[in-house]
N, C-alpha and C positions, 0 to 999 in steps of 0.2 A: 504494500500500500504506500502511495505516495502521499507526503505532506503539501497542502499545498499552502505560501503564505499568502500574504495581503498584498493586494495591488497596490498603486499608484495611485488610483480613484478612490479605491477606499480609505486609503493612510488620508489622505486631503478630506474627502469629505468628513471624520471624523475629527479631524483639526479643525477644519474650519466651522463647524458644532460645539466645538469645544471654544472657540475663540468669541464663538458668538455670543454663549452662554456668559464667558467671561465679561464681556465688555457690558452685556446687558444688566449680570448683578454689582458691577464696578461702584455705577452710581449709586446706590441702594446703600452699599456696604460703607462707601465714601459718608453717605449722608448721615448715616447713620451713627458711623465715630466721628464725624463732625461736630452732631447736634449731642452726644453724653460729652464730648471735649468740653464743648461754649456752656453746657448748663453746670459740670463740674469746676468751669474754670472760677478765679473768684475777678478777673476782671474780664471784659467785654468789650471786645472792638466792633467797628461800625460792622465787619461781617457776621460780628457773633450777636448781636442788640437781636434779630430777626427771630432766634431761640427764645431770645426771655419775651419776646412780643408774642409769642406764639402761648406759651404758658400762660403770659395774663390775659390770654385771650381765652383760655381754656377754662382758667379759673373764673371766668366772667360769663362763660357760657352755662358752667355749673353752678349760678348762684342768684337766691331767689330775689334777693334785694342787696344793694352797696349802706355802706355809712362812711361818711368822707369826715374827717377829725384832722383840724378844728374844720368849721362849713363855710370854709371861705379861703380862698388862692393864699398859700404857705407855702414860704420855702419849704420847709418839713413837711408832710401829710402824711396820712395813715388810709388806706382803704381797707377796712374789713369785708368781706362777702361773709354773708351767711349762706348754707347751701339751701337747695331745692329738697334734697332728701336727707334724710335724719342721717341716714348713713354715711353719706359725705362729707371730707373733713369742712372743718371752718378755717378759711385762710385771710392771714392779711398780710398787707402789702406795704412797707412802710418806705420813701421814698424824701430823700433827701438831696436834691439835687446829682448829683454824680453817684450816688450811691442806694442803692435798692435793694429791700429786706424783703422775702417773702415767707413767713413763716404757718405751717400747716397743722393743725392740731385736728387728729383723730380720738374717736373713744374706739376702742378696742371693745368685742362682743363681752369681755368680763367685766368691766366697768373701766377699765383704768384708760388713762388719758395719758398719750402718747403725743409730743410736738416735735418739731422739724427745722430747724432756721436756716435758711439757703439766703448768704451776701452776696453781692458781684459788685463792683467798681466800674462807672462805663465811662466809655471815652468820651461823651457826653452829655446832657443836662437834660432832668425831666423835671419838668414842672406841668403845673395845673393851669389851662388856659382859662384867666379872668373871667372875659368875656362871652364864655361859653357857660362857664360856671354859672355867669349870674343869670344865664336863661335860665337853669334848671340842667346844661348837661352836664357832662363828665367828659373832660377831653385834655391828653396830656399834650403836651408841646414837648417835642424829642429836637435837641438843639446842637449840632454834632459844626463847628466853626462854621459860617455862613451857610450852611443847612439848615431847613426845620421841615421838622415831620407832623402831623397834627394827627391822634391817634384815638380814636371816641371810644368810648365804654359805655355798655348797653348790659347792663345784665341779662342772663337769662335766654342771650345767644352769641353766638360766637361772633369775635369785631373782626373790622378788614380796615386795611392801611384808605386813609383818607387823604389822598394828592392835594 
């Protein structure tokens, strides 16, 4: 009995399967130690701000109502969410110009009360837009050297970047 090997056509088409596979999970794998890098990192470049926008965007979608402390444009502010469902933690957000607290407190099913604090340092400046405030909304001013971002908070669904 003869062995027979692999052709020419098959060695290729099996690479070239392989090469596809690879470049199509690249992005995926890339993004993915990207976004644990920028949320573990504790400061935050103009690439990496898009991560923690995405979290307060999360945390905003999960929660039934805000409380803004003190009620009126501060350097310092505090946003608390309370959630939608009992089981979801209660997170706030505490923001000080260049520097942003997000801290998460869960109760665990035995009773006991577990919290989280996550800093980051950005490159930077978030403050509270005045003039939105005093209609009634919620909207950060993201200030990065003659850039501004205007960023609205909406509880209770998920926010998008506002041009």
């Amino acid at each position: 009995m003869r062995r027979r090997g692999f052709s020419l056509v098959e060695i290729s088409v099996v690479l070239l399967i392989g090469v596809v596979v690879l470049f199509s999970l690249l992005p995926i794998s890339t993004g993915l130690l990207r976004q644990q890098a920028g949320l573990d990192a504790k400061r935050l470049s103009v690439e990496m701000f898009p991560l923690l926008w995405e979290r307060l965007s999360g945390d905003f979608a999960r929660a039934s109502s805000v409380v803004l402390s003190p009620p009126f444009a501060a350097p310092a502010f505090r946003l608390d969410l309370m959630p939608v469902r009992e089981e979801d933690p209660e997170v706030s957000w505490t923001v000080s110009r260049s520097v942003v607290s997000r801290t998460n407190v869960r109760k665990k099913p035995g009773g006991e009360v577990v919290s989280a604090t996550s800093t980051w340092t950005l490159s930077g400046t978030l403050s509270l837009d005045a003039d939105e405030l005093a209609n009634g909304r919620l909207m950060l001013r993201w200030e990065e050297g003659s850039a501004t971002e205007l960023l609205p908070l909406v509880s209770g669904r998920p926010t998008e970047w506002a041009p």
